[in-house]
Structure formats: structure tokens, C-alpha cells
N, C-alpha and C positions, 0 to 999 in steps of 0.2 A: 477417565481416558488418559493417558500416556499424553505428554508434550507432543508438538505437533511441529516436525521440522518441514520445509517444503522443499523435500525430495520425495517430485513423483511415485519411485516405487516404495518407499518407506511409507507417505498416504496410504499405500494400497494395502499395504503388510497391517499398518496400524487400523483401517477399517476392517478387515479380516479379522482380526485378533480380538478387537473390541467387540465387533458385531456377530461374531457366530460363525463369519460367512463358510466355511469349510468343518467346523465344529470343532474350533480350538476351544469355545469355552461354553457355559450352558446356555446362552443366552439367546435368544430369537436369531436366526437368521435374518440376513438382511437381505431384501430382494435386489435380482439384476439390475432392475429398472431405477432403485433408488440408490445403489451403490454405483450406478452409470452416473445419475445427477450429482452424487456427491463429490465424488470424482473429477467430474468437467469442472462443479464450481472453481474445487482448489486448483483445477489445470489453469483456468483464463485469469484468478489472479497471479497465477504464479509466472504464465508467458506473459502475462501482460508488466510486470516488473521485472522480469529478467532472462524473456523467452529466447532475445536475440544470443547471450551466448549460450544458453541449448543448445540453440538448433545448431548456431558453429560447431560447437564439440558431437552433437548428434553425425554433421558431416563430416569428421574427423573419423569418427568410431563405424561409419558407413566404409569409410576409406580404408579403413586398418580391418577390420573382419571381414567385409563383402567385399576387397579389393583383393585378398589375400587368392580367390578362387577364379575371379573374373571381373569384366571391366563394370563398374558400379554403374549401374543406372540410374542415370539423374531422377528427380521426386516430379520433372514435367513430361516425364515420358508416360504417365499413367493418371490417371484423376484418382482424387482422396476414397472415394469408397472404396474401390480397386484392392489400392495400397490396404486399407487398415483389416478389408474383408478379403483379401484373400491372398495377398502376395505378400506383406506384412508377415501374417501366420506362417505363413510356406517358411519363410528364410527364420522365423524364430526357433524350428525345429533343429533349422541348420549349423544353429550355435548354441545350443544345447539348451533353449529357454522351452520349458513345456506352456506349451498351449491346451486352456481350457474354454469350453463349451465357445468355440470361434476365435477369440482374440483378448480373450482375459490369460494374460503371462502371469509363469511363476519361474523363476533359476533352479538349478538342480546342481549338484555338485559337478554336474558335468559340463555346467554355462561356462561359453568360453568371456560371455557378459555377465557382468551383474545387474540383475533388474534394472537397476537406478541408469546406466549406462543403456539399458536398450530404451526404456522409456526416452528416453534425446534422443536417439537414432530414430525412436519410432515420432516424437513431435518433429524433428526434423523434415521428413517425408509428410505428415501428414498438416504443415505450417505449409509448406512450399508447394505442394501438389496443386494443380487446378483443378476446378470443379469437375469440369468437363475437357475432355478435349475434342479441338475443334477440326472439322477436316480438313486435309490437304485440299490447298488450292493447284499443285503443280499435277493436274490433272486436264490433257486438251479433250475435248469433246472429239466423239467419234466423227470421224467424213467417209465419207462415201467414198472408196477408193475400187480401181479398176479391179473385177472380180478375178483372181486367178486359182481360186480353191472351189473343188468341185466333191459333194457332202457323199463319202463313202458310209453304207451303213449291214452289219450284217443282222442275219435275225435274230428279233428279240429274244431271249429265254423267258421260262417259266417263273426262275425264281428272280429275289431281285438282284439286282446286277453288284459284285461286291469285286469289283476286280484290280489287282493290288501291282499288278505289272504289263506294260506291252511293250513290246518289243521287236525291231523291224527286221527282218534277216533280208539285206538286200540280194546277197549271192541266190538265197530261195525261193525272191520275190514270194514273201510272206512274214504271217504278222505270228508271234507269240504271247498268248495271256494267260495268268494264272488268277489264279480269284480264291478268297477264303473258305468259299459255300462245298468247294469239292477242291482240296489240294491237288493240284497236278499242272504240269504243263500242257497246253490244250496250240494246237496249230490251225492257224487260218491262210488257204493259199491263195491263189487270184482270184477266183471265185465267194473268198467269202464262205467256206464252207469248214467248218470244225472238225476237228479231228485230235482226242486224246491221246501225247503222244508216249505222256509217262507219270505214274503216279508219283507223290510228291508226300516226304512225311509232314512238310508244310507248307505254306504259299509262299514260292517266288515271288519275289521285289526285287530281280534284279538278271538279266542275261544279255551276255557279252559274246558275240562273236569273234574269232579271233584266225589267223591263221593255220596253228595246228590241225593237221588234215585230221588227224588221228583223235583229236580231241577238240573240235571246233567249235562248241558252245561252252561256254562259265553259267552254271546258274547259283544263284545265291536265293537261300530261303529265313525268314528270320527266325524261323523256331514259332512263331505265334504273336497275337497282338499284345499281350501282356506286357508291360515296362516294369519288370521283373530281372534280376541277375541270373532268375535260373531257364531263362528262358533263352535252351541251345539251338543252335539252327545248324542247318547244312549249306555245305559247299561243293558242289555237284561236278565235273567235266561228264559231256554227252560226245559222242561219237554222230557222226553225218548222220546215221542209220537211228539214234533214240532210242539204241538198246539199253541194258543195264547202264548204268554212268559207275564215272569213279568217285569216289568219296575222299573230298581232299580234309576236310577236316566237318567234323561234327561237336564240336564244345566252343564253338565262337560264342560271346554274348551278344544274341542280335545283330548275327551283319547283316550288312544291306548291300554289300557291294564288292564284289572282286575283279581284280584286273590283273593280266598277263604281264610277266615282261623279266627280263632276264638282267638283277641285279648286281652282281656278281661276275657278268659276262663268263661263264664257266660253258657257257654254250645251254642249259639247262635253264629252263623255263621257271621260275620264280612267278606267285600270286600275291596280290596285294590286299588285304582285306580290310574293309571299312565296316570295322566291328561297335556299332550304336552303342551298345550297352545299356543301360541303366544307370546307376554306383560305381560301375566295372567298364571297361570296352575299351576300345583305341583301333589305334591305328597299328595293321601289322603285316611283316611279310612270312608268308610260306616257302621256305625255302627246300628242293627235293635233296634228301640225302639218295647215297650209293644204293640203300637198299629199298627204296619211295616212298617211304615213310616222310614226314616232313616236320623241319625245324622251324618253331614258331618264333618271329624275331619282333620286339617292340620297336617299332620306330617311333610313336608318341601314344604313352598308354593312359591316355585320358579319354573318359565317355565321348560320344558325339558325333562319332568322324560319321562322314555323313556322303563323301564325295571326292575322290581324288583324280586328277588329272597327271596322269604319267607323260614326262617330254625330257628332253636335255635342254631342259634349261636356263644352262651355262656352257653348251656349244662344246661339249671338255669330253664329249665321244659317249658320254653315261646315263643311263638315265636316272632323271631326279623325278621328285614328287611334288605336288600342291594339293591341299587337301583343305575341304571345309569340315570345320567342328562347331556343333550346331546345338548344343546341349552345356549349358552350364557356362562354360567359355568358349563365347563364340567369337568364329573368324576366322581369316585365311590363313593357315601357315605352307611354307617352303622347305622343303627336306632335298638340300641338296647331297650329290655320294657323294663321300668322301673317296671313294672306291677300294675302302680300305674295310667294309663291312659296313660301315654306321654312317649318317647323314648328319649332314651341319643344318640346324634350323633354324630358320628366321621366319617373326609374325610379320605377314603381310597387312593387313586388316584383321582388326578388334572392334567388337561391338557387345554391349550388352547385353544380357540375357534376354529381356523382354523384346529385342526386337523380331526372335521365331525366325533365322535364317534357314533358309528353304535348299536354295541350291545357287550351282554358281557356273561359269563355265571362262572358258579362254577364246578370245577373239580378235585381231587387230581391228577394232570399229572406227578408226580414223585411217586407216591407209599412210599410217607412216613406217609401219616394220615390226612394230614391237607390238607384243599380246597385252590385249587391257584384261581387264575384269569383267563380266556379266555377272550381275549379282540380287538374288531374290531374298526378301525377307514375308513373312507372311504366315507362319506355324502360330495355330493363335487355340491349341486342343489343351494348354498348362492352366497355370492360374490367373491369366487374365485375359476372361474371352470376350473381349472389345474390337472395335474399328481402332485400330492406331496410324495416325496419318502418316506415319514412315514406314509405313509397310507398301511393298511395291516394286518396281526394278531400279537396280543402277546398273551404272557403269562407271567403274576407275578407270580411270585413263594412265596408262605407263608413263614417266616422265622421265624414264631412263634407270638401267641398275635396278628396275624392277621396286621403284618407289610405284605408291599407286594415289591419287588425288580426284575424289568425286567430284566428274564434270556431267555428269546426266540423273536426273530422276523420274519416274511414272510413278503414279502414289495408283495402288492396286491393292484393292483390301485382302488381305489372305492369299497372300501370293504362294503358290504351290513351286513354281518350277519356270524356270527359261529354257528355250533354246534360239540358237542362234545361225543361221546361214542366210546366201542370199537368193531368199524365197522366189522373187522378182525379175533376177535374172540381171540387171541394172549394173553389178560390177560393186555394190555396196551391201555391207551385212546388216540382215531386218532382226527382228527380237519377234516371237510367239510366247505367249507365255499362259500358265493355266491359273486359277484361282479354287483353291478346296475350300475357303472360308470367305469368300464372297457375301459383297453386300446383296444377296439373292432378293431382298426386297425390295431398293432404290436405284440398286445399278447390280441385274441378272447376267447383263453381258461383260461384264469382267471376270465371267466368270472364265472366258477366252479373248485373250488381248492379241493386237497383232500391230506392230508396233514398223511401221515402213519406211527406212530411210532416205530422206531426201537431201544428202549432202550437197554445199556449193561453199565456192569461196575457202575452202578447206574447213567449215567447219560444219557439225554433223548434228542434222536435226532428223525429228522421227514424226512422223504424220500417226495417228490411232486410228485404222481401220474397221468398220464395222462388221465382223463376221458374225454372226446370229446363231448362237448354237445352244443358249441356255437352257432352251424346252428339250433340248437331244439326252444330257446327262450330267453329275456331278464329277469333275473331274481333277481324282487322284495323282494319276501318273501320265505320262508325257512321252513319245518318242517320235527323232524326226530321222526320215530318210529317205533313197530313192526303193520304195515299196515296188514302183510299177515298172523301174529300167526303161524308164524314157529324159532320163538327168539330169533330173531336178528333185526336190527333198520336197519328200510327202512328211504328214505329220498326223501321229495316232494319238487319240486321247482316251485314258480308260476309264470307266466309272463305274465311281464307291456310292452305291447310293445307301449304303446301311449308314451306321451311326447320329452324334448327334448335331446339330446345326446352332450354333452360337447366338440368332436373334427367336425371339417369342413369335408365338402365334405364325410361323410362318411355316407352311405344309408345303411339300414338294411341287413344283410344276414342272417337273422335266419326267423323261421316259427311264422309268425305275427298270428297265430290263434290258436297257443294250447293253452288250458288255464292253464297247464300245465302239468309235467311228475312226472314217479316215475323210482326213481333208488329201482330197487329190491334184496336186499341185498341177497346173498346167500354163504355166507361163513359157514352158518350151514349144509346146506346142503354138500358145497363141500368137508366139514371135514367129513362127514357119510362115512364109507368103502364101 
């Protein structure tokens, strides 16, 4: 056998070599089980005499190839199996180390690492990780708070319920859901009663009513559920009427979302598209040419965009952008206009990848002037489908100049989605929010959180009210509004009951066939004498 230097990956090359293991030479192979033993021994003497700067240069080499894409995730945001079984592998792919049969590495001419250097990065993570991780304690127990939601439901269907969008058109006082089982837009009026209103080449995830009389629905379809680059979707404008629509654009990768608004002030209405992607996507606008054809313009063409909030502002007459990216490099950025064609951007909020940020929105929640942050993390469908105890809601708080500083948490496993108004009627804004990856087995009712403000003294606390809804559906998507035109904001919850569920042994108890409900606000009502 060859000298025996103790560098990790050189071990691994010289038991390879020696022992058969890939059939470099004639000799017996050597099994996984004992090339795992052989392996550990020379790992624990080799950490144990000089593991400490490993792992330093391990988080060095973490910092310089995983920093280069997004913000590095610390080795305690996940526990060591996690790491070595499945999120480990994932980013080995990332820097060109091929992975065999799980988490046995080999370099290839295209490693941006050489073995020796991923082995530190990989003790590194798997030195520091903890066993387990433990749950959030910054969780209050539910109270019993004064009832002002009253449980709207329409009839079940036949199949099971797989519905991927709702959406409230207050001017039509009615609800719109599209669902994967039969693409289309499907209309629900005050009654509750269905009605097909347009076939769909895929399922909607996303429709925006907007003022255009001539074109007053946006819908966005993603092309399919596949996370895939070649999977196109459409970009629909509908007419009051639901006749034929226009087709703004068909080669997005995976959007999920578009919005109106006139970038350029040319008088001409500009679309904003939050193109997910895959590999590919971004953030982008549709701008109409003379002849209505339209100019696609990058505003940040990286995967992810997930969610954009159009407003001015910077108060400068224009509108600007905020947008969450939610895939790879996640966190908030600011796309202010230059008004000159292109936008000046700044990261608001960064987080790394494992934390699954969900969605976000804008709200002044202290009553001083300035918009904070509403912010959900909770996408837990990648490579590490765990309870992670920073998953859940916040809120940054503005400090001025649009700095942002986390003053609020609810630790919510699988947090899908927030919205924000005031439910209650009080003069303070409450948080609802849904759970698609809930702990369905120990805590069913996160799986709808409703989170009730009880400010004093200027400063802003939230009561966790129990609304019971877990046995009604599993819910995907989220919309709040005035549905009834009595002026206060109802709230629709749609439900996914297909797919898979993150804990063992644990079978459905909720109603696999509504496509889903509406909570009926009535706090206007119960304030009338």
C-alpha cells in the first residue's frame, strides 16, 4: 500500500486504489460498510490532532464558494444527518464534486474544489452541526379571543381538492380558483356557486385585478409543476366579460406573478413579472411597444423572484419595486427608478437558503409613518424536510431610510404565506397567516395562525387566536379582501390536498375535497349597536 498522508480526500483516493473500490485494480472490492469504518477511523484520529484548523479553513472555503451565490448557512441551522444526507450532496453537485451512491464524493475536472478542500468544508458542517434541533420556544399558546370570523364553505367536489390559487375580486364580490386536476379559471359569486369561466393551457397561481376597464384581470399561470427551465407559462389580460384574453407573453420561466403599473410614465401601462424559474428566471418588466408586441427588460435576472410590491417609494412621483427572491439567494431587494429606464438596487434583507422564505408584504405595524416588513419563512418541499425553529413570521421594523431591524417573531412550522390588515376593526394591523408544512401531527392548528394586535404604551404585541380550521383543508394559497362589501377584509384559504407531507405515518384528517373556504369577517357588523 502507498504511504499514507492524512489528507482526507487522498485516504479515500488511496483506499480506492488499493482496494478495488471502483476497479482500478484486480483486487476484491472493498465493501461500503467497511470502507465507511475505515474512513471514520482515520477521520477521528486525524480531527482529533488537528481537526480545529480544518474546520477554520472548512469555514473559510464555505465562505469563498457558497458565499459567492448566497448568504452561507451557518452548520446550527440544520442537524448533522440533514447536512451529510442530503444538503451536503445537493451543493457538492454545485461545485462540480460528483456524488456517488449518496454522499461518497469524487472531483472531476470541473470541481471548482478539490476533494481535499471539500472534505474541511464537509467536517466543518458536520463538526459544528447539532444533533438535533430543538424547537422554538418564541411560540405563545393559543387564547381564546372574541369570535369575528364566520366559516364560509362551498361544495365539496368529487375529486381531491388540488387548488393552486384564489383570488378575491371585490368590485364582483366573488372568489376565483384555479386548480391542477382541470386547468382553468373557475368563478365563485355570493352564493358559492361555480362556474367555468376560461380554459387555461395551465393552472393559474396568480390574478390581479387592476383598473384597466378594457383589461381588468392579470392572470399568471406557471406552465406546470415541474422545476424545470423548460417549463413556459402564460401571461393572460381578461376582459370584464372572460372572453378570449390577450397573451402578454408565453416563454416566461415559471412566473408566478404579475403586476400593472406604468414604468416609464409614457402614459402606457408596463407589466411586472415574477419569473421563479429554476437555473434561469428573474425579475422583469413588459414593456408595450407602438406595435403591442412587448419588450422584455431585466430588472434582476436571477431565479426566485417570488413576490413584488410596486409603490414610490422614494416619494420622487415614480414608481419603484421591492421584491422577494426566494430560491438560492434569498431576501428582500429595492429597485428604485432611475427614471431613466433602469433601477438602482439595494438588498434590503438576506437570508440563507435553508431558511424556505415564503412571502412578504408592506405594512406600517407600529403606527409611526414608515412601511415595515411582514415576512414568512417556511418552504421546507428541497432538501431538508425538517421542523426548523426559525421558520414562522416576522416583522422588521423601518428605522428610517428604509433600514429594516427584526423586532417581532412567531415560530410557525411551514409557514406558507401572511397577510396583513386590520381584521378587528381596533385601528391596529393583525397578521393571518397559513402553514402548507405544518406540524399536522402536534400542532394541526398552525396550520392557520391569526395573530391579533394588542398595542399600548407604543409598543406592539400580538395575542395567537384560536381559529379551528385544520379538519376543513391543507392550505396552499391565501387571499384577503372585502369578498362581501360590508368593509372589512374577508380571507380565502385554498386547498392542496395532493402531494407529499414531510412527517411518517401521518394520513390526512382534514376534508380532501373543498377547494376551499372563506372566513367571513364580521367585526363591522358586531361593532353596529
Amino acid at each position: 500500500m502507498p504511504p499514507v498522508d492524512l489528507n482526507t480526500a487522498r485516504l479515500y483516493d488511496i483506499m480506492i486504489n488499493h482496494y478495488g473500490g471502483y476497479g482500478h485494480t484486480n483486487r476484491p472490492p472493498l465493501s461500503r460498510f467497511a470502507l465507511y469504518a475505515a474512513l471514520l477511523g482515520f477521520a477521528l484520529f486525524f480531527v482529533s490532532s488537528c481537526g480545529g484548523k480544518r474546520i477554520k479553513e472548512g469555514k473559510l472555503l464555505a465562505e469563498r464558494h457558497c458565499g459567492s451565490c448566497h448568504m452561507v448557512p451557518e452548520p446550527r441551522l440544520l442537524d448533522k444527518k440533514t447536512w451529510l444526507e442530503n444538503v451536503l450532496p445537493a451543493m457538492a453537485w454545485q461545485v462540480g464534486i460528483e456524488v456517488l451512491e449518496g454522499n461518497i464524493y469524487m472531483d472531476t475536472h470541473k470541481s471548482a474544489l478539490k476533494l481535499g478542500e471539500w472534505a474541511k468544508l464537509v467536517e466543518y458542517y458536520q463538526t459544528l452541526a447539532p444533533d438535533t434541533l430543538l424547537p422554538s420556544t418564541e411560540t405563545a399558546e393559543p387564547a381564546e379571543c372574541k369570535t369575528i370570523f364566520n366559516l364560509l364553505k362551498p361544495q365539496a367536489q368529487s375529486t381531491l381538492s388540488s387548488t393552486m390559487m384564489v383570488a378575491i375580486d371585490t368590485a364582483g364580490k366573488s372568489v376565483f380558483t384555479s386548480n391542477t386536476e382541470t386547468p382553468s379559471l373557475v368563478r365563485y359569486d355570493v352564493g358559492l356557486r361555480p362556474e367555468v369561466v376560461s380554459p387555461l393551457a395551465s393552472t393559474a397561481v396568480s390574478m390581479v385585478f387592476n383598473s384597466n376597464q378594457e383589461r381588468p384581470a392579470l392572470v399568471t399561470s406557471m406552465g406546470g409543476m415541474q422545476a424545470m427551465d423548460y417549463t413556459r407559462g402564460q401571461i393572460l389580460a381578461f376582459g370584464r366579460d372572460f372572453g378570449k384574453p390577450e397573451q402578454m407573453s408565453g416563454d416566461m420561466i415559471r412566473p408566478i406573478e404579475t403586476l400593472p403599473a406604468d414604468f416609464n410614465r409614457d402614459g402606457v401601462t408596463d407589466f411586472l413579472v415574477c419569473a421563479f424559474g429554476h437555473n434561469l428566471g428573474g425579475l422583469y418588466i413588459l414593456q408595450r411597444r407602438p406595435d403591442q408586441t412587448f419588450k422584455k427588460i431585466a430588472v434582476r435576472a436571477l431565479p426566485g423572484a417570488t413576490h413584488s410590491i410596486i409603490r414610490d417609494l422614494n416619494a420622487d412621483g415614480w414608481p419603484d419595486i421591492m421584491t422577494l427572491f426566494a430560491h438560492g439567494d434569498e431576501g428582500i431587494w429595492m429597485f428604485i427608478n432611475d427614471r431613466k429606464g433602469g433601477f438602482k438596487e439595494k438588498n434590503l434583507l438576506r437570508f440563507p437558503p435553508v431558511y424556505g422564505s415564503s412571502s412578504f408584504t408592506l405594512s406600517d405595524m407600529n403606527r409611526d409613518g414608515l412601511p415595515d416588513i411582514v415576512f414568512t419563512s417556511g418552504d421546507n418541499s428541497d432538501y431538508s424536510r425538517i421542523f426548523k425553529p426559525y421558520h414562522g413570521i416576522y416583522i422588521f421594523t423601518n428605522t428610517g431610510d428604509f433600514n429594516f431591524k427584526q423586532t417581532f417573531f412567531h415560530a410557525v412550522n411551514g409557514c406558507t404565506k401572511a397577510v396583513v390588515s386590520d381584521f378587528d376593526g381596533d385601528g391596529d394591523a393583525d397578521i393571518a397567516s397559513i402553514a402548507f408544512f405544518a406540524d399536522f401531527k402536534n400542532k394541526p392548528d398552525e396550520t392557520f395562525t391569526y395573530l391579533q394586535q394588542e398595542s399600548s404604551n407604543g409598543n406592539t404585541a400580538f395575542k395567537t387566536c384560536r381559529v379551528p380550521l385544520s379538519s376543513y383543508g391543507r392550505w396552499l394559497c391565501m387571499d384577503s379582501g372585502d369578498v362581501d362589501g360590508d368593509g372589512d377584509d374577508d380571507i380565502v384559504l385554498g386547498n392542496f390536498s395532493r402531494g407529499f407531507l414531510n412527517q411518517e405515518n401521518i394520513k390526512p384528517t382534514w376534508n380532501r375535497h373543498l377547494p376551499f373556504v372563506i372566513l367571513q369577517n364580521n367585526a363591522k357588523r358586531k361593532s353596529k349597536p
